[in-house]
C-alpha positions as CSV (number, residue, x, y, z in Angstrom):
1,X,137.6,131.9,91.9
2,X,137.8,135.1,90.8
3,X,139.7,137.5,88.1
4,X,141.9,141.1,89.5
5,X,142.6,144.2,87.3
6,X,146.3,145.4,87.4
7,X,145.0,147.0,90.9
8,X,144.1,144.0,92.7
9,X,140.5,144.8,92.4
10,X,138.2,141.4,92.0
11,X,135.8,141.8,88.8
12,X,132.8,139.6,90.1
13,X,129.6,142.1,88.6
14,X,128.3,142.7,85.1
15,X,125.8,144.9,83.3
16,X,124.2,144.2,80.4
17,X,122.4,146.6,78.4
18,X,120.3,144.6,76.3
19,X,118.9,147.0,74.0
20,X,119.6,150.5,72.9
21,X,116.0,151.9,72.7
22,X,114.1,153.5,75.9
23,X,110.1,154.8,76.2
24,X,111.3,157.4,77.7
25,X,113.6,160.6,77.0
26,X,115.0,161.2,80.5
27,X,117.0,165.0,80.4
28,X,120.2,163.5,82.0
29,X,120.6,160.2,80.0
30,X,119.0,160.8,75.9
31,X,118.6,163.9,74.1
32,X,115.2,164.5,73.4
33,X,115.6,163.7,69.5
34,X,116.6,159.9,70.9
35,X,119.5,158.3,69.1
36,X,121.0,156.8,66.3
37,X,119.7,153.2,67.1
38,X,121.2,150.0,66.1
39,X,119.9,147.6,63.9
40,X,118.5,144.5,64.5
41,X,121.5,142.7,63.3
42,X,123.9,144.6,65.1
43,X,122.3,144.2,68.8
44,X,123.6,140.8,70.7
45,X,121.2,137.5,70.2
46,X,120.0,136.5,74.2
47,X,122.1,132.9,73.2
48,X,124.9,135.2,72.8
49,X,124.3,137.4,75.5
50,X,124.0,134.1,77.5
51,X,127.1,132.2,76.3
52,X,129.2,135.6,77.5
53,X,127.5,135.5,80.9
54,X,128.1,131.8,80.9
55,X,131.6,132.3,80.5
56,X,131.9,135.2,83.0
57,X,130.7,132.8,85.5
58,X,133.4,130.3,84.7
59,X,135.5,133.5,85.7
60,X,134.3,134.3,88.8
61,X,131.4,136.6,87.8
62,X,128.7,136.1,90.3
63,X,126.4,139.1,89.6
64,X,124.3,140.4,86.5
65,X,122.4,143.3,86.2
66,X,120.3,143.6,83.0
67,X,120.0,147.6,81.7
68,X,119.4,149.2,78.4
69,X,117.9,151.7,77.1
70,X,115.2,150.5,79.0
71,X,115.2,146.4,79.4
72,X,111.2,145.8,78.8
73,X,110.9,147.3,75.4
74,X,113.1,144.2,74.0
75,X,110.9,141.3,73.1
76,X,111.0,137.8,74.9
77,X,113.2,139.6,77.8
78,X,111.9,136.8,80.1
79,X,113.3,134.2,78.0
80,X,116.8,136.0,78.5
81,X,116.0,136.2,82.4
82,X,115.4,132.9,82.3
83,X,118.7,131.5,80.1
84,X,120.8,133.3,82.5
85,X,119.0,132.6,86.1
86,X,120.0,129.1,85.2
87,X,123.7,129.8,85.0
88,X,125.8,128.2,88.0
89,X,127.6,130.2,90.1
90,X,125.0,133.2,89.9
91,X,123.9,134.5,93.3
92,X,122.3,137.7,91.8
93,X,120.3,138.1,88.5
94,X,118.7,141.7,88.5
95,X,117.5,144.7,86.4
96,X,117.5,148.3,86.2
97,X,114.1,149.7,84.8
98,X,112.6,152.7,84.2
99,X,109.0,151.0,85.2
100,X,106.9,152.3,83.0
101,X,106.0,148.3,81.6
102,X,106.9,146.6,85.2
103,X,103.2,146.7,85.7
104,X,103.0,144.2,82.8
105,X,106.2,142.1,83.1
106,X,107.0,142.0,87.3
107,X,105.6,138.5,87.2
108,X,106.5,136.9,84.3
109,X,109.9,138.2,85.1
110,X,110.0,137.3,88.8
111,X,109.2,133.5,87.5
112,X,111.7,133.6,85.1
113,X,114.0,133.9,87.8
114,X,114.9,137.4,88.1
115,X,115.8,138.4,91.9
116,X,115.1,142.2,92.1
117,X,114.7,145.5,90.3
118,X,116.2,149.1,90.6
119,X,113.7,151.3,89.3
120,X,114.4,154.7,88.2
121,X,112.4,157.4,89.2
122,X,113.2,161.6,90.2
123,X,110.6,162.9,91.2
124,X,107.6,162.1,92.8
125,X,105.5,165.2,91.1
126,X,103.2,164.2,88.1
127,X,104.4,167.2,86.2
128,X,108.0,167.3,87.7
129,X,108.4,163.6,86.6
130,X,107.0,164.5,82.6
131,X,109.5,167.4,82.4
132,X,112.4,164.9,83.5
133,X,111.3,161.8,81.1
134,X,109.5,164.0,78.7
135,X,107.2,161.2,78.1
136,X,106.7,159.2,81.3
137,X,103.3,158.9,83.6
138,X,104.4,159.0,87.0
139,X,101.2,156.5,88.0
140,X,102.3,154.3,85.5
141,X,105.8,153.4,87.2
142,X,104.3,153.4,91.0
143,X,101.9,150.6,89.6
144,X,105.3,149.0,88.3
145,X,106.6,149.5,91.7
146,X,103.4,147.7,93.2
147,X,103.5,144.6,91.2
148,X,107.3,144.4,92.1
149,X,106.1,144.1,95.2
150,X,103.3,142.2,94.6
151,X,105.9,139.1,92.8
152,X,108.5,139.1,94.9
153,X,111.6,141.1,93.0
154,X,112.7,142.7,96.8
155,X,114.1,144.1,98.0
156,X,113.3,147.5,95.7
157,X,115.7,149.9,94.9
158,X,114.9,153.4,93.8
159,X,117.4,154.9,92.1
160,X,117.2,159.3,91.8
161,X,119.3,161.5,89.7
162,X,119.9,164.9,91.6
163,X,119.7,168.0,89.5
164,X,119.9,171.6,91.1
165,X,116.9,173.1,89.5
166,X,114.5,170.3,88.7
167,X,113.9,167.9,91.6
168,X,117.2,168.9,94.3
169,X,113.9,170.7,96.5
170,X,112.4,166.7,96.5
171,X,115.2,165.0,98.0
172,X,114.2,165.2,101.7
173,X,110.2,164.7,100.4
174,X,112.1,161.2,98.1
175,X,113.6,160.2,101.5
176,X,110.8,160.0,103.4
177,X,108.4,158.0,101.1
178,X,111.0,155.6,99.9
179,X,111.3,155.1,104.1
180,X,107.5,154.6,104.3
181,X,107.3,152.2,101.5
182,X,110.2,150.3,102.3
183,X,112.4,150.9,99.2
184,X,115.7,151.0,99.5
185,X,116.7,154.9,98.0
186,X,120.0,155.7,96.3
187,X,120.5,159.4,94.9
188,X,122.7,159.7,92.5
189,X,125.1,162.4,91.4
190,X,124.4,163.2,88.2
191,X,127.6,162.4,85.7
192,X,128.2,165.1,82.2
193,X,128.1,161.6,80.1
194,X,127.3,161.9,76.3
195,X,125.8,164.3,74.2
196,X,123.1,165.1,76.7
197,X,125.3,167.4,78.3
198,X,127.1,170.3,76.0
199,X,128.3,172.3,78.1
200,X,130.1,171.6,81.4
201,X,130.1,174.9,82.7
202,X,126.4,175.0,82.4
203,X,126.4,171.2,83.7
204,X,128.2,172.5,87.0
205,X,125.8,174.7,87.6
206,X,123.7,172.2,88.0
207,X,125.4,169.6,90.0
208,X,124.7,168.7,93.7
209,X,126.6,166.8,95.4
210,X,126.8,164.0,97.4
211,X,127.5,166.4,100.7
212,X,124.7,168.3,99.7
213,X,122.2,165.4,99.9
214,X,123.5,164.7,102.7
215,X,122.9,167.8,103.7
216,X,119.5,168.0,102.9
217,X,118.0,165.4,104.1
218,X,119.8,165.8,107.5
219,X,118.3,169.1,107.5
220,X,114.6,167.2,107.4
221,X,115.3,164.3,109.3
222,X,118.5,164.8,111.7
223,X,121.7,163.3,111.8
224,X,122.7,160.5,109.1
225,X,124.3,156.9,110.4
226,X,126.6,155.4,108.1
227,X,126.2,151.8,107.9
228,X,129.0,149.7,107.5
229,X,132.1,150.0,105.7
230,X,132.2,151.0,101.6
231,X,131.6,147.8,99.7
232,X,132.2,147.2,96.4
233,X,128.9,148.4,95.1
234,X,128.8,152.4,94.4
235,X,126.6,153.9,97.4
236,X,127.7,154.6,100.5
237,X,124.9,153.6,103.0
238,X,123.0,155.7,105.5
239,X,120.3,155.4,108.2
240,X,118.4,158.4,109.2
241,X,117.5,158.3,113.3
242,X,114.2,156.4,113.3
243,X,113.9,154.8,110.0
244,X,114.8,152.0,108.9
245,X,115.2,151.5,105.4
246,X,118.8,152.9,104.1
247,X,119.6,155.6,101.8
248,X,122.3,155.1,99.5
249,X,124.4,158.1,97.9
250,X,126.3,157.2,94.9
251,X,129.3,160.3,94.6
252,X,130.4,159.4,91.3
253,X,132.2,163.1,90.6
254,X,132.6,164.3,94.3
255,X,134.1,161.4,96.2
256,X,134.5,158.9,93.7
257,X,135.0,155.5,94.5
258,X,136.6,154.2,91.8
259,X,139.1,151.6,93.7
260,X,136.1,149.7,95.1
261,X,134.5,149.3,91.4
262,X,134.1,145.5,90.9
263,X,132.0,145.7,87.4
264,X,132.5,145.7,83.7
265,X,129.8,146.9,81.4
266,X,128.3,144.9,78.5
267,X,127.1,147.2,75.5
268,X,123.6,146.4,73.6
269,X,125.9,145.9,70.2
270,X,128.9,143.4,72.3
271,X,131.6,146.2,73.4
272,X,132.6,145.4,76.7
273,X,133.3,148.3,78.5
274,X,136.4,148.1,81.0
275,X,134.8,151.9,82.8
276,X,131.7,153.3,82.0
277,X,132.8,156.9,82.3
278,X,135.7,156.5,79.4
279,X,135.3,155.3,75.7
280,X,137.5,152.1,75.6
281,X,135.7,149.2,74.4
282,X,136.7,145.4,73.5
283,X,134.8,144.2,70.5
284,X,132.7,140.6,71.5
285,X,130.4,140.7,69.2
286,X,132.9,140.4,65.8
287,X,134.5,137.0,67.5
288,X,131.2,135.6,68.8
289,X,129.8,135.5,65.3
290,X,133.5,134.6,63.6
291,X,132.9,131.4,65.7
292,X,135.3,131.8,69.0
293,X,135.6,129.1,71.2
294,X,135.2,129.2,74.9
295,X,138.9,129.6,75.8
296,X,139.2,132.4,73.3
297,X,136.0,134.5,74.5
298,X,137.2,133.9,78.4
299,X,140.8,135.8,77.4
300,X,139.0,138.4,76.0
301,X,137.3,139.2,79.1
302,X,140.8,138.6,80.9
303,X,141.8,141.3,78.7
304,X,139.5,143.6,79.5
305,X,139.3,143.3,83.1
306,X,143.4,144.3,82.3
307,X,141.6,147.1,80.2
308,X,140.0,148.5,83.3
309,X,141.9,152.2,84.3
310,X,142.2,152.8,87.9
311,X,139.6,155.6,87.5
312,X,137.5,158.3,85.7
313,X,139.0,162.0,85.5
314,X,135.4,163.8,85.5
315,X,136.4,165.5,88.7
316,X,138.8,167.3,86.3
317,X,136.2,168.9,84.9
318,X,136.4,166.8,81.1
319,X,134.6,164.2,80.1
320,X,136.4,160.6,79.0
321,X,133.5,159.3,77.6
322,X,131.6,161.2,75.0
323,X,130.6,158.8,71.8
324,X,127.3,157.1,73.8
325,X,125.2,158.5,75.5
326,X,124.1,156.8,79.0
327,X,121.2,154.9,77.2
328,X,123.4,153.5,74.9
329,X,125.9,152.0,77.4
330,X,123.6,150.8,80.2
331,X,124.9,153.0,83.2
C-alpha cells in the first residue's frame, strides 16, 4: 500500500528534523548569528513524532530519515531511534548528521536500531572545513565516521555541498578518499534556501553544477559509468573506471528531478512540508495536541501528499522558499 500525489508519484520517504538547533554554523545552511530557535514547548514530543511516523506507516511510508539542525544535540535521541525502529512496515530508519558527536552516540544509536548515517562533511582540509562550519574540528567528525564504522550504521554516506570558491578545487581529492574508505559520496549542488543566501546574483556566482562535477572528477579519474536508472532518491549514481564505491550527484537546480521525488518533510515544530524548496506547510502539531484521532491525523497526511507541487522554480532564478533556513527544515 501506498499513497500518490496528483502526479502519480508514490510518497513512501520521510524526514524528520527533530530539533532546530545545530553545533555547527555551516555557510550554506545557518547564518552565522544562528536562528530564532524554538521553544521547548513548541518542538514535537518523540511520542508525538512517533505516533505521526506510526501513522505514515499505516500509509505506505516505509522510510525515515531523522535530520535537524543537527539530530545529536537533542537529548534521549536514542530513545526516539528506538520508538520508531520498532514501527512495522519500516525497512529503513536513518539519520543525517553533521558528526561532530557520532563519536559518542554511533553505538548507542546503532543498538537502538538505527540502520545508517549520512554524514555531512566539505572538505577534507582542517582549516577549509572551520571556515565552512565556522565551528567544526574536522578530526572530530572522521572519528564519528570511524565509530560508524566501528557499530555497524553501513553503508556510510558522505554527503558534500559544492561551492565555487571554497572547496569546488576538493572535489576530485573528496572522490578519491570516499573510494578508499569505502563511503558512498554524494555532492550536492548547493540550493539559495533561506536567509543564508541574500543575494542570488552573488549566489550564481558561486554555483557549480552537477556537469561540472562531473566534469571534474572525470578530469582526475576518467570517464564516469552511470549505474542504473534514476530512482526515486535524489542522486544520480556513478562509477569511476576502477573504483568501486559510487558517487552520487544530487542536481537540485541544474537537472532537477523533481518527478522522481518520493518524500515529504517533517519540521522540528510539526509543519509538514509537501517540498522542501517552497514555503507551504500543514500544521500537525496544533491537532496532535487538540487530541486528533488516528483517522483524522492519516487525512492530514493524505492532504498533504495532495499539497505536494509538481516541482521547485529555483532554476528560474527565485527562491519559493525563504522563511527557514535549511537548519530549520531538515533538508
Amino acid at each position: 500500500m501506498s499513497i500518490h500525489d496528483r502526479f502519480h508519484r508514490a510518497i513512501t520517504y520521510l524526514r524528520v528534523s527533530v530539533t532546530d538547533r545545530c553545533n555547527l554554523r555551516c555557510v550554506y545552511c545557518m547564518p552565522e548569528e544562528g536562528v530564532q530557535l524554538r521553544t521547548h514547548e513548541e518542538i514535537l514530543r518523540y511520542e508525538e513524532i512517533a505516533r505521526i511516523v506510526r501513522v505514515g506507516s499505516e500509509l505506505g511510508f516505509t522510510k525515515v530519515r531523522l535530520t535537524g539542525g543537527e539530530p545529536l544535540v537533542r537529548p534521549g535521541i536514542e530513545r526516539l531511534v528506538a520508538m520508531i525502529a520498532q514501527i512495522p512496515g519500516l525497512n529503513d530508519v536513518a539519520m543525517t548528521t553533521n558528526g561532530i558527536l557520532l563519536a559518542r552516540y554511533a553505538h548507542a544509536l546503532a543498538a537502538a536500531g538505527l540502520d545508517r548515517v549520512n554524514v555531512s562533511l566539505d572538505s577534507l582540509d582542517p582549516k577549509r572545513f572551520h571556515e565552512i562550519t565556522r565551528w567544526g574540528s574536522l578530526d572530530d567528525v572522521l572519528r564519528g565516521l570511524q565509530a560508524a564504522e566501528e557499530a555497524g550504521l553501513t553503508p556510510i554516506k558522505i554527503n558534500t555541498v559544492v561551492i565555487r570558491g571554497l572547496n569546488d578545487e576538493e572535489v576530485p581529492a573528496l572522490a578519491g578518499w570516499a573510494a578508499k574508505k569505502g563511503y558512498r559520496l554524494r555532492f550536492i549542488e548547493w540550493m539559495p534556501v533561506g536567509h543564508t543566501v541574500e543575494d542570488i546574483a552573488a549566489w550564481r556566482s558561486r554555483f557549480v553544477s552537477a556537469r561540472e562535477i562531473r566534469e571534474r572528477i572525470e578530469a582526475a579519474y576518467g570517464p564516469l559509468e552511470v549505474v542504473g536508472a534514476r530512482t526515486t532518491g535524489p542522486a544520480r549514481s556513478y562509477r569511476v573506471q576502477g573504483m568501486e564505491v559510487e558517487i552520487g550527484i544530487v542536481s537540485s537546480i541544474s537537472e532537477r528531478f523533481c518527478s522522481q521525488c518520493n518524500r515529504l518533510r517533517l519540521t522540528a515544530d510539526g509543519q509538514l512540508r509537501p517540498c522542501l524548496l517552497s514555503d507551504h506547510e500543514l500544521d500537525l502539531r496544533t491537532p496532535l495536541r487538540q487530541g486528533i484521532d488516528d483517522e483524522g491525523l492519516k487525512a492530514l497526511l493524505i492532504e498533504a501528499v495532495r499539497m505536494k507541487p509538481a516541482g521547485h522554480h529555483l532554476d528560474r532564478g527565485w527562491r519559493e522558499a525563504e522563511e527557514r533556513t535549511m537548519a530549520e527544515i531538515g533538508g
